[in-house]
VOMAR-358406 format. One record per residue (C-alpha): residue in one letter; x, z, y. Coordinates in steps of 0.001 Angstrom, whole numbers, plus 500000, padded with zeros to 6 digits. Layout:
<nodes>
AXZY;...
</nodes>
This chain:
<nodes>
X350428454676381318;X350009454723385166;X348634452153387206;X351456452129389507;X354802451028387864;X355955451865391550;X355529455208391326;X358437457295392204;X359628454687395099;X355974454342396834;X355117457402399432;X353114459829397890;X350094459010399993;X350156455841398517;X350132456924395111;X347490459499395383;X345116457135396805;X345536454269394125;X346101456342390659;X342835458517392302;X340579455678393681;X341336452243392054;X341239454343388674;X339400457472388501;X335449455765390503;X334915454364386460;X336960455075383433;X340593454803384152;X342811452837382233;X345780455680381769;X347159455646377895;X349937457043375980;X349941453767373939;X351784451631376209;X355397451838374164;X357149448692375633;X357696449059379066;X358180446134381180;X361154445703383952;X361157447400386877;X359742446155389773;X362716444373392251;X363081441468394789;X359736439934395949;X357856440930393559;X358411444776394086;X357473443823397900;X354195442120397018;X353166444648395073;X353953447280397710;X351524445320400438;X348771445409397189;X348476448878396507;X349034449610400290;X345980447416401510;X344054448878398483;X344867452764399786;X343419451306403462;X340598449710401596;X341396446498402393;X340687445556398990;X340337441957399333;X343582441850400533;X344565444059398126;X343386441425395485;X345667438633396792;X348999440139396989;X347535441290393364;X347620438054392641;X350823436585393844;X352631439187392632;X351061438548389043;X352074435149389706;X355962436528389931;X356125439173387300;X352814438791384738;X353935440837381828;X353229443826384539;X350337445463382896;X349774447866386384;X349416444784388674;X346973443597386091;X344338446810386226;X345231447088390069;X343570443399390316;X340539444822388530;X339889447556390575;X340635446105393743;X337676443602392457;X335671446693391402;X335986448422394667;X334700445220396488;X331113445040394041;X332535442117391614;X332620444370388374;X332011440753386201;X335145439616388147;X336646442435387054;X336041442007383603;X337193438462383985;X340739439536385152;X341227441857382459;X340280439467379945;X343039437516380983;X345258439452380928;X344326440577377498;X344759436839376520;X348101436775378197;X349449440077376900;X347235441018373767;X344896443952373827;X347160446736375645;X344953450035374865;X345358450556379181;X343373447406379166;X341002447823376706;X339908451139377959;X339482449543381323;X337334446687380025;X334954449085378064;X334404451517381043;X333280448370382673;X331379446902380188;X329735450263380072;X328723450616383727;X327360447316384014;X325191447760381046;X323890450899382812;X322760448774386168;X325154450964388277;X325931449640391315;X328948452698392350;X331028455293391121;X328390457900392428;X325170456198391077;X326102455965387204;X324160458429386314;X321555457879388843;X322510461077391269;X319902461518393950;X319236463415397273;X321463466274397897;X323663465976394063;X324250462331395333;X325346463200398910;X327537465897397198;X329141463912394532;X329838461349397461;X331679464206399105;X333873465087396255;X335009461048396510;X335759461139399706;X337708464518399698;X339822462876396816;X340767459724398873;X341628462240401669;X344088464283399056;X341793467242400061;X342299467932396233;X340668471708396253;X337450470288398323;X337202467514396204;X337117469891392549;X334443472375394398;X332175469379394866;X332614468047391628;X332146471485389904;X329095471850392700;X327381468675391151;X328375469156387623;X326724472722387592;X323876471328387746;X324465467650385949;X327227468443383585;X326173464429382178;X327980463161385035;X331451461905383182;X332753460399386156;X332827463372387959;X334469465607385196;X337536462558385473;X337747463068388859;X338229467131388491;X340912466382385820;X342319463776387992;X342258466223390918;X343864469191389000;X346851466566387889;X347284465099391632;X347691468715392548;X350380469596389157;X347985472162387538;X349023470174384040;X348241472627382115;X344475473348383548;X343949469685383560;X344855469832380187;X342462472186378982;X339677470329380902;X339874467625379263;X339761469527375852;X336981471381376843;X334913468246377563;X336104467112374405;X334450469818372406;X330987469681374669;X330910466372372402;X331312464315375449;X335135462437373840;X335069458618375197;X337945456649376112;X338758458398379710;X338835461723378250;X342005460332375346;X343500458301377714;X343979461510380005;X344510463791376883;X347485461656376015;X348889461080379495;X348716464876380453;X349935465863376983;X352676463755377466;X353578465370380704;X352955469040378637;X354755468012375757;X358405467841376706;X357648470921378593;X356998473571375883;X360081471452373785;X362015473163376229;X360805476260376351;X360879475929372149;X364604474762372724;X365273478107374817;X363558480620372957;X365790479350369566;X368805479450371637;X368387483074372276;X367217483898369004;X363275484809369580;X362453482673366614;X358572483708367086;X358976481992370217;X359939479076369543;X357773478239366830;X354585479065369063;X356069476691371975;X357072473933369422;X353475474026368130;X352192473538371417;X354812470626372377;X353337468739369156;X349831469971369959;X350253468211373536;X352028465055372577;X352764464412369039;X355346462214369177;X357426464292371679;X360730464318370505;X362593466723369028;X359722469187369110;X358497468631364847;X362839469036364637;X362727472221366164;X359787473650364683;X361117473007360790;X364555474351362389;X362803478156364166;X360553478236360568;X363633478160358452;X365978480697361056;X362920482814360337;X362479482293356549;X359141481264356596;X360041478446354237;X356782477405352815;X355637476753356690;X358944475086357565;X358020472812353911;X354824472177356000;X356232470962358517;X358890469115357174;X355891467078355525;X353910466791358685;X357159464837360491;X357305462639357787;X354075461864357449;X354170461205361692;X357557458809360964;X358267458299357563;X361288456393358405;X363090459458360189;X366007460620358184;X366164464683359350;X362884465261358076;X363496463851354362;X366683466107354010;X365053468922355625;X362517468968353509;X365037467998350243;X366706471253351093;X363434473617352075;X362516472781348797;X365570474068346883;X365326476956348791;X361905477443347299;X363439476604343734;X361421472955343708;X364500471519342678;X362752468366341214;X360609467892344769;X364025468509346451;X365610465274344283;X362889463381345068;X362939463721349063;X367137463655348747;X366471460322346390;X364173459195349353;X366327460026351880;X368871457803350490;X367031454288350705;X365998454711354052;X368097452337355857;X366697454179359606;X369701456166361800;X372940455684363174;X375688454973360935;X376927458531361369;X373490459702360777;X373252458413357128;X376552459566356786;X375464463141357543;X372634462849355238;X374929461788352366;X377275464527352818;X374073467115353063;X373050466033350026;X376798466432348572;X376149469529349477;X373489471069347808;X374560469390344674;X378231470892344741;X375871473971345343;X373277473652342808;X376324472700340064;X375990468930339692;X379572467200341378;X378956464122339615;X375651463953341898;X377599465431344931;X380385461743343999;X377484458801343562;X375874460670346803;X379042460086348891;X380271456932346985;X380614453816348983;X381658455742352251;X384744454185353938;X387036455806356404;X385089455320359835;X387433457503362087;X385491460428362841;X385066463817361713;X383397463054359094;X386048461271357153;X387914464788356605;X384354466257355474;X384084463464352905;X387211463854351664;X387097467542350854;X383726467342349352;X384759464519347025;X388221466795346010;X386016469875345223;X382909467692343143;X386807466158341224;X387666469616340372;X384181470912339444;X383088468276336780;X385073470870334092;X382643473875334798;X379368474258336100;X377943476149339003;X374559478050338548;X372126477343341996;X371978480361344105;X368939479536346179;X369930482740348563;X372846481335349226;X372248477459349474;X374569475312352385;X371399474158354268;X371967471947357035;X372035472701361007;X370149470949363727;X372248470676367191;X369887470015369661;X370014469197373352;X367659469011376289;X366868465408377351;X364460464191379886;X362028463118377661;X362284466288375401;X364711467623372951;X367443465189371014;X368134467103367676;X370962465953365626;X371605466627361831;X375010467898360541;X376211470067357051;X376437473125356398;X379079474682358629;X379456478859358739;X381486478159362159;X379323475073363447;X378976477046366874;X382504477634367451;X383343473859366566;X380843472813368651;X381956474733371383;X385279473407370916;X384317470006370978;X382603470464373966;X384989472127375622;X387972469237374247;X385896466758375703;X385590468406378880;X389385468756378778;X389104472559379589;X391692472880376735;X392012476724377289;X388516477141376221;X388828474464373122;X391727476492371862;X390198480092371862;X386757478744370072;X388947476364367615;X390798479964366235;X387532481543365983;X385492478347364078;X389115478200361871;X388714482556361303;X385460481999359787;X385471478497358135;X389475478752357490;X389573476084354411;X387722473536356649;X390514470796358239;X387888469204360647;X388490472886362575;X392216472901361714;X392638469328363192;X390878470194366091;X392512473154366574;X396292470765366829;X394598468343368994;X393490471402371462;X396910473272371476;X398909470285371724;X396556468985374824;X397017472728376427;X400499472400376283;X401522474574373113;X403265472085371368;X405013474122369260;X401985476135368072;X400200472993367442;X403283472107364876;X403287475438363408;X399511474837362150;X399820471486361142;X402602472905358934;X400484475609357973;X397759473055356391;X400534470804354601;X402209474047353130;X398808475617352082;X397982472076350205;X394962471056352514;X396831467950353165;X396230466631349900;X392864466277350199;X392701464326353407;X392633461063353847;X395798459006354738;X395192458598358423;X394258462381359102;X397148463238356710;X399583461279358367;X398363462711362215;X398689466423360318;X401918465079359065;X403353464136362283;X401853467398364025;X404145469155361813;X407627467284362828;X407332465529359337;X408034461700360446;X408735460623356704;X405624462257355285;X403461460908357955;X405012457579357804;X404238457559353909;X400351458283354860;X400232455333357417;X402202452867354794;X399536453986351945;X396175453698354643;X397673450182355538;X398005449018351808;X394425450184351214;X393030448421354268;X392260451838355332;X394320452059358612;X392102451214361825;X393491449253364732;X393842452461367024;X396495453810364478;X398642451148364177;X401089452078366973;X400812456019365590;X402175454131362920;X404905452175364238;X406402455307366376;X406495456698362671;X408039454495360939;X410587454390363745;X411032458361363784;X411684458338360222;X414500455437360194;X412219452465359224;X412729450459362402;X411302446633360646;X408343448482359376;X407691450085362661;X408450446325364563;X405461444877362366;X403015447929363529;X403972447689366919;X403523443747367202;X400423444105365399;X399053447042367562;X400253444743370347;X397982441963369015;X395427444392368875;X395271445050372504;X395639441607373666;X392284441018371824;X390751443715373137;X390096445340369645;X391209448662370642;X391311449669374164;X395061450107375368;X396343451167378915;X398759448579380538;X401387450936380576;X401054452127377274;X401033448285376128;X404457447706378344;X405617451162376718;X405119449870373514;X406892446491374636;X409913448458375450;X410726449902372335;X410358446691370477;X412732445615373029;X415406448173372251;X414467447514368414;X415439443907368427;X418430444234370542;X421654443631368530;X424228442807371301;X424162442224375061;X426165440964377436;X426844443192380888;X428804442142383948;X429098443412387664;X431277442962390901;X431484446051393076;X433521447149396038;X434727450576395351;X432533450898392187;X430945454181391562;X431579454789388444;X427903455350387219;X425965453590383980;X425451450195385866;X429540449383386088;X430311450526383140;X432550447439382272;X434456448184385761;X437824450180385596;X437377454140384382;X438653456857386439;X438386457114389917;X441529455558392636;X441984456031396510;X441707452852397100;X439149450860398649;X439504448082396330;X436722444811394745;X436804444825391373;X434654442363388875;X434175443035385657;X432244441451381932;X431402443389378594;X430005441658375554;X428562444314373260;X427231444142369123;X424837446478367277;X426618445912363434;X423290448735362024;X421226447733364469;X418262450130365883;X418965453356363745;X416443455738364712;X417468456526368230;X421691456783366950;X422960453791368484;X426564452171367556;X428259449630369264;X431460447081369112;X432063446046372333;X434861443580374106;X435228443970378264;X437904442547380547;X438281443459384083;X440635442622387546;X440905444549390836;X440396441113393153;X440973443182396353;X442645446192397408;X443245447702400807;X445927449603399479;X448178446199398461;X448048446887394649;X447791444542392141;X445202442142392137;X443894439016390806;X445615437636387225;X448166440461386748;X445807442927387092;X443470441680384587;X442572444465381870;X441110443845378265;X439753446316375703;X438230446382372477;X436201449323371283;X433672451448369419;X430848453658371073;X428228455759369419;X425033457832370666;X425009460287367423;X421869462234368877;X418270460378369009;X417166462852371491;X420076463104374274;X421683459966375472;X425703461315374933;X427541458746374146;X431204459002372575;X433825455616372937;X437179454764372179;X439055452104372870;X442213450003372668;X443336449089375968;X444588445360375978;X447441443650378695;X445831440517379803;X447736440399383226;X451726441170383069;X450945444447385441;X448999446005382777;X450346448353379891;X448795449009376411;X447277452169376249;X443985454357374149;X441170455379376147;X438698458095375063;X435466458420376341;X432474461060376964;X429398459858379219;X425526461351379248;X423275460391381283;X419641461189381674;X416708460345384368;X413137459511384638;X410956456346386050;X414402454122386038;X412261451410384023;X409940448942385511;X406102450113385977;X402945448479385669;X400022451128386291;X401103451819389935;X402765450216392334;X405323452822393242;X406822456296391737;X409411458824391696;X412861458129390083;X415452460116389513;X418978459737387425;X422230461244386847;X425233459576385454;X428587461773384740;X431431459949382676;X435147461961381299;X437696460004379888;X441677460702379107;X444223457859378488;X446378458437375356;X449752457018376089;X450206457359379683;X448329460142380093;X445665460561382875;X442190462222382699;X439351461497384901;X435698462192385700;X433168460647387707;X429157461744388362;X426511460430390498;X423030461515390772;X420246459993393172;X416495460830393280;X413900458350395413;X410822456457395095;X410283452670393411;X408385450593395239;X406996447189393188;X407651444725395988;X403933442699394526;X403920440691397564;X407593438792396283;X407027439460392720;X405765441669390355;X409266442345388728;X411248443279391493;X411696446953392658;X413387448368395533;X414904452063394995;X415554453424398322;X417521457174397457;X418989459825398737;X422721460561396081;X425145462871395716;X428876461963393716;X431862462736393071;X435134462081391223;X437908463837389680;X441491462171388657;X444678463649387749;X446539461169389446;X445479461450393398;X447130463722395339;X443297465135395950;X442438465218392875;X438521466212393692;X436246464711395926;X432163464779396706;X430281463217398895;X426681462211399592;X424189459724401274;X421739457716401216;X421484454232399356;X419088451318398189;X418720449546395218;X417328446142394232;X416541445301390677;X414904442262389024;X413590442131385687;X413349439111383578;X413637437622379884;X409917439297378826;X407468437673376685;X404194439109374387;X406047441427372817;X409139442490374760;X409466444033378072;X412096442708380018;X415132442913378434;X417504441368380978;X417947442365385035;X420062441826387957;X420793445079389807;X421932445308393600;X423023448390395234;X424184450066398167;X425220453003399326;X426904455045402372;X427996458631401773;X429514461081404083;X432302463495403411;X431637466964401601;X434704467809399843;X437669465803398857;X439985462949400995;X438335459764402344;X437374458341398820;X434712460300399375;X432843458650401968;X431990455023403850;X430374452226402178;X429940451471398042;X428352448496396687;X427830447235393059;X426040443965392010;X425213443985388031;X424261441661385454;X422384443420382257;X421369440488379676;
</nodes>
C-alpha cells in the first residue's frame, strides 16, 4: 500500500519526493496486505492533505505535520495520512513521537501490516542509537558523505545518481539495509519493475529478509503480477501453450493472489495435456482460496481425465456445498458436473446434480433442460467413461485492470463461435452474430442455446423470414420438446406458430415458471392465436409489472401495450362529425357516401356494436347512422327532409390489412329521401396516426380510399385522400393534443356529375385531442378538427377551395 492515497491526482514531483523521502530514510511502510481500501480523498480533506505532503516535499515538515493532523481530524480511517504524520515527525528528529502516532492509529484502526512495519523499523532504529537515515549503521568519512549523496540525489529525482551512490557505498558495506531500499525504491520511481523486483529477491537470499524487503516484494509483485497474466492471457489466445504456462507461473510467482493467473495456468496445462501438472495446480488454487468454485470442478474433472474417478466425486461432491459464486456460477458448476456424469454413464447423478434449478432466464435454462432430457433417456442403458473423450469444461477469460477475469462454462465443441456471437449480438453488429451463430450451430447442431441465438440474430439483421424457417426447423426436428416452456414458446412464435407458443406461455404461467418480462410475449400470443381474455389478463398484468418497476418497460411500449387492450375491450362506439363539403375519408365516415358538386354542410352520428367482440384482428360490426345536408349552395334539400338513416353490417375479414366490406339498408327519415341498398369497399392504411409518448413530434402519413354502389337507384362512387406531415405534441397546452399540419392529395369519382372525376391537392391542418385513458387503456375517445384548401388538378370546381370536418370518436 502507498503512502499517498493521492497518488494519481498529485504532480509527479510531489509523489516522488514523499513515497521516496517520508518512506524509504527507515523502513517503509508499503504492504500488499492492505485489502479494504478506504474512500477516496474529496472536499477539504483531499485539500489538506494536498498542503501536507506538499510542505513535506519542501521540507517544511512541521507544517507538514499539522495539515497531517487536521486532515486526520476529517477523514481518520486514512491509513496514508496516518504514516505521512509519522514521517513528517521522523524527518524533524521526534522518532518516539513517531512511534506515538502510529500507535494510535493502530488503536484506532487495529494493527494494519503498513503500520506495523512502520512501527518496527522505528522501534529498530531507536534501539540502534541512530540519530538519521545515513548513520544507522554508523557510516563514516567518505562512505557517509557518499551515502548522504545518494539521499540527496533521490529527493532531487536524479534517480540514476542516486543508485550509483548507493551501489558506491554498498560495495563496500553491503550491511547497510537502508541503502539497498533506497536502490529498490530508485529502480521503481524510475519503472524498472522488473529489476527492482529481482533486487529485492536477491537481498532476500543474502539472508538479509526483514519487513522492508516483503513489504516491497509484495508491492512490486503486485505491480509484476497482472503483467505476466497478460502476457499468459495472450500467449493462450494464440495457442503457444508453453507460453503461457511459463508467464502464468511468473504472474503467481510475483503476486499470488493475482487474479485469474492460478485460472489460466490449470487452463494452458490441460490445452497442453500435461494433466498431472494442471492436477497440481488445480490443488495449489484451492489450497490459496478454498472457497473458489473453478478450481474444485477443475480439479473434479482433471481427475477423471486421469481415471481418479473416486478423487473426481469427491472434489465434484465438494464443489457442490460451497455456497461461494454468482448464482450463474453455481449454476455452471452443476451443469459441469451433469456433465461428466452423463459422460462417465451415471444420469441419475447427472438429475440430483441439476435438481433444484429453476428457470432463471438465461442461457442456461435451455442447457439444463437438455441435459436433464438426455440423463431421462439414459437411466435404461449405461455409458462406459471414455476418459479421451471426457466434456471438460472451458475457461473464458478476459483482460481486466487488475489481471485476468476467468469465467467457467460446460463443455461446448462451438464455445468460440457462440461466444463470438454473443459478443457480436450485444454489440448489435448483427451481420457478424449471424455468420458465427451458423458456424457454432455447424459444429454443435443439436445444441438450442446456438439455435436460439441464431433466431434472435437473423431476426435483429432483418431476415425475418430465415429466422422463422429455423425456428421451424428446431420444432420439426423435436428439439422443442426438450425446452423449457418460455424458450419453447419464443421458438414457437419464431416459427409463425401463435397457438403452440401460446400453449407454452399458458403451461410456464400455471407452473409459476413465466417471468415478468414474458408476460406481454404472452399476451400478444394469446391474442394472435384467438384468445383475446387470456391475452387482456397478460397484458394488464405485464402492465402492472411496469408500473412497479419489476421489469423495465419503455413508455411507448407501455402506451403500445395500452392500445391494444383498448381495441380489446371495445364492443361499440359511438362516432359523429359536422363537415362542410366532407371529404369523404375514415374520420366522416357517418357523413353521406359518394361524392356531389355541391358545396354543401352536412352533420352526421353513427352508433356502432361488436356482437364477437375482439376476434383476432377480424373485426365485425352492427352499426345504426343518420345523417342531413343542413346547407347547400346549390338549393337542395336540406334540414328534416333530407335526413338519411341506415342500418348495417361491416366486417374486416383480414387481421393483417384493414379492408373493410359493409352493407347496408338505406332508411327514409326525411320525406326527400328514398329506400335504397348500399354496398361498401374501404381500406385504409398509414403510420404514426396514433398519439405518441417517447417524442414530442413525428412523421405521419395515411391514405383513405372508399367504393360504394347503390342497389336500387343505381349510382357508384369513389372517394380517396392521402396526406403525409409531421405531429407535433403541443406539451405546452397539453400533453394529448396534436397538431397535424400536411401536405394531401384527393379525389372523387361519381357516376352522377356531369364530371364524373376530379383531383385536387393542398395543404391542410389537423387538431386532435385524446381523452377517456386510464392505467390500462390508451385513449379511447378524441375530438378531431381539420382543415384543408386544395387547388385544382383535374376535374370541375369540386375539386378545389376550402374543406373542413369536425369529428367526434367515443
Amino acid at each position: 500500500m502507498n503512502i499517498n492515497p493521492l497518488r494519481g491526482q498529485l504532480p509527479k514531483r510531489v509523489q516522488a519526493s514523499v513515497v521516496g523521502v517520508a518512506l524509504f530514510w527507515s523502513l517503509p511502510a508499503i504492504s500488499q496486505a492492505d485489502q479494504n481500501l478506504p474512500l477516496p480523498l474529496t472536499g477539504s480533506a483531499y485539500r489538506v492533505a494536498r498542503q501536507a505532503y506538499g510542505s513535506y516535499d519542501s521540507h517544511r515538515y512541521q507544517a507538514s505535520a499539522g495539515y497531517a493532523r487536521e486532515a486526520i481530524r476529517q477523514r481518520p480511517d486514512v491509513v496514508s495520512l496516518r504514516l505521512l504524520l509519522a514521517s513528517a515527525l521522523e524527518a524533524q528528529g521526534d522518532r518516539r513521537a513517531a512511534v506515538r502516532a502510529i500507535d494510535a492509529a493502530i488503536k484506532d484502526l487495529g494493527p494494519e501490516a503498513a503500520l506495523r512495519a512502520r512501527r518496527s523499523a522505528l522501534l529498530a532504529i531507536i534501539a540502534s542509537g541512530g540519530n538519521g537515515p545515513a548513520d544507522p549503521n554508523a557510516l563514516t568519512g567518505k562512505l557517509a558523505k557518499t551515502a548522504q549523496r545518494a539521499y540527496r540525489a533521490y529527493a532531487k529525482h536524479d534517480y540514476e545518481n542516486a543508485i550509483a551512490a548507493a551501489n558506491e557505498v554498498l560495495a563496500v558495506r553491503p550491511d547497510v539495509m537502508p541503502l539497498h531500499l533506497l536502490v529498490i525504491d530508485a529502480l521503481t520511481a524510475e519503472g524498472r519493475d522488473l529489476d527492482a523486483y529481482n533486487a529485492v529477491i536477491a537481498e532476500t537470499q543474502r539472508g538479509a529478509d526483514n519487513e522492508g524487503l516483503r513489504a516491497r516484494r509484495g508491492f512490486i509483485g503486485a505491480r509484476l503480477g497482472p503483467v505476466a497474466a497478460s502476457e499468459a492471457y495472450d500467449a493462450l489466445k494464440r495457442g503457444d501453450t508453453d507460453a503461457a504456462i511459463e508467464r502464468a507461473r511468473a504472474a503467481i510467482g510475483f503476486a499470488p493472489d493475482v487474479p485469474g493467473a492460478r485460472d489460466l495456468l490449470i487452463d494452458a496445462l490441460m490445452q497442453g495435456n500435461r494433466f498431472d501438472e494442471a492436477d497440481q495446480a488445480a490443488t495449489d488454487a484451492i489450497s490459496a482460496n478454498p472457497s473458489a468454485l473453478a478450481p474444485w470442478l477443475l480439479r473434479g474433472a482433471i481427475r477423471e481425465r486421469l481415471g481418479r474417478h473416486d478423487a473426481s466425486l469427491a472434489d465434484f461432491a465438494d464443489a457442490l456445498r460451497l455456497q461461494d459464486g454468482t448464482r450463474q456460477e453455481r449454476r455452471n458448476g452443476r451443469i459441469v458436473i451433469a456433465d461428466m456424469a452423463l459422460a462417465t454413464g451415471d444420469p441419475q447423478r447427472a438429475l440430483d446434480a441439476l435438481s433444484g434449478l429453476d428457470a432463471d432466464g438465461d442461457a442456461t435454462d435451455l442447457m439444463i433442460a437438455v441435459r436433464r432430457q438426455k440423463a431421462r433417456r439414459a437411466l435404461s442403458s449405461s455409458v462406459a467413461a471414455n476418459p479421451a473423450d471426457l466434456p471438460l469444461p472451458l475457461l473464458d477469460c478476459a483482460r481486466i485492470d487488475s489481471g485476468i477475469l476467468c469465467t467457467l462454462h460446460p463443455y461446448d465443441p462451438a464455445y468460440a463461435q457462440y461466444a463470438a456471437a454473443s459478443r457480436a449480438y450485444d454489440q448489435q453488429d448483427y451481420a457478424l452474430a449471424v455468420a458465427q451463430a451458423r458456424e457454432a450451430v455447424r459444429i454443435a447442431p443439436d445444441d438450442p442455446v446456438h439455435r436460439l441465438l441464431l433466431i434472435q440474430a437473423l431476426a435483429s439483421n432483418g431476415h425475418a423470414a430465415e429466422s422463422r424457417q429455423e425456428a421451424s426447423n428446431l420444432i420439426q426436428s423435436g428439439m422443442i420438446d426438450v425446452l423449457p416452456n418460455v424458450n419453447a414458446a419464443y421458438f414457437a412464435s419464431n416459427a409463425g406458430q401463435p397457438e403452440l407458443a401460446a400453449r407454452y406461455y399458458n403451461e410456464a404461467d400455471r407452473n409459476q415458471e413465466l417471468p415478468p418480462s414474458s408476460l406481454l410475449d404472452a399476451g400478444y400470443a394469446n391474442l394472435n392465436a384467438g384468445a383475446a381474455p387470456v391475452a387482456g389478463g397478460y397484458f394488464r398484468r405485464g402492465i402492472d409489472a411496469g408500473n412497479k418497476g419489476d421489469i423495465s418497460l419503455p413508455p411507448q411500449q407501455a402506451y403500445e401495450t395500452r392500445r391494444t387492450m383498448s381495441e380489446l375491450d371495445r364492443t361499440w362506439g359511438v362516432n359523429a362529425s359536422l363537415g362542410y363539403r366532407p371529404t369523404g375519408d375514415q374520420t366522416t365516415f357517418v357523413a353521406s357516401p359518394g361524392s356531389t358538386a355541391d358545396k354543401n354542410v352536412q352533420a352526421g352520428a353513427e352508433a356502432y356494436w361488436r356482437p364477437f367482440g375482439y376476434l383476432d384482428g377480424h373485426i365485425v360490426e352492427l352499426y345504426a347512422r343518420a345523417y342531413e345536408t343542413l346547407y347547400s349552395k346549390a338549393g337542395n334539400t336540406t334540414g328534416t327532409p333530407s335526413l338519411e338513416g341506415a342500418l348495417g353490417v361491416r366486417a374486416k375479414p383480414f387481421a393483417s390489412q384493414n379492408l373493410v366490406f359493409a352493407f347496408e339498408r338505406i332508411v327514409p327519415l326525411g320525406s326527400a329521401v328514398q329506400p335504397d341498398w348500399l354496398g361498401r369497399i374501404a381500406y385504409s392504411n398509414g403510420f404514426g396516426t396514433d398519439l405518441r409518448v417517447d417524442t414530442p413530434s413525428w412523421w405521419t402519413g395515411q391514405l383513405y380510399a372508399e367504393g360504394g354502389h347503390y342497389v336500387t337507384h343505381p349510382d357508384s362512387y369513389a372517394t380517396f385522400s392521402g396526406e403525409l406531415g409531421r405531429s407535433y405534441r403541443l406539451d405546452a397546452i397539453d400533453p394529448h393534443l396534436v397538431a397535424f399540419p400536411y401536405a394531401v392529395l384527393g379525389g372523387d369519382y361519381n357516376t352522377q356529375i356531369n364530371n364524373r372525376a376530379s383531383m385536387g391537392a393542398g395543404v391542410g391542418l389537423n387538431l386532435r385531442y385524446w381523452f377517456r385513458e386510464d392505467t390500462y387503456h390508451a385513449p379511447r375517445s378524441f375530438v378531431d378538427f381539420s382543415l384543408q384548401y386544395r387547388l385544382k388538378i383535374v376535374g370541375d370546381d369540386r375539386a378545389k377551395g376550402v374543406f373542413f370536418n369536425a369529428s367526434f370518436n367515443y
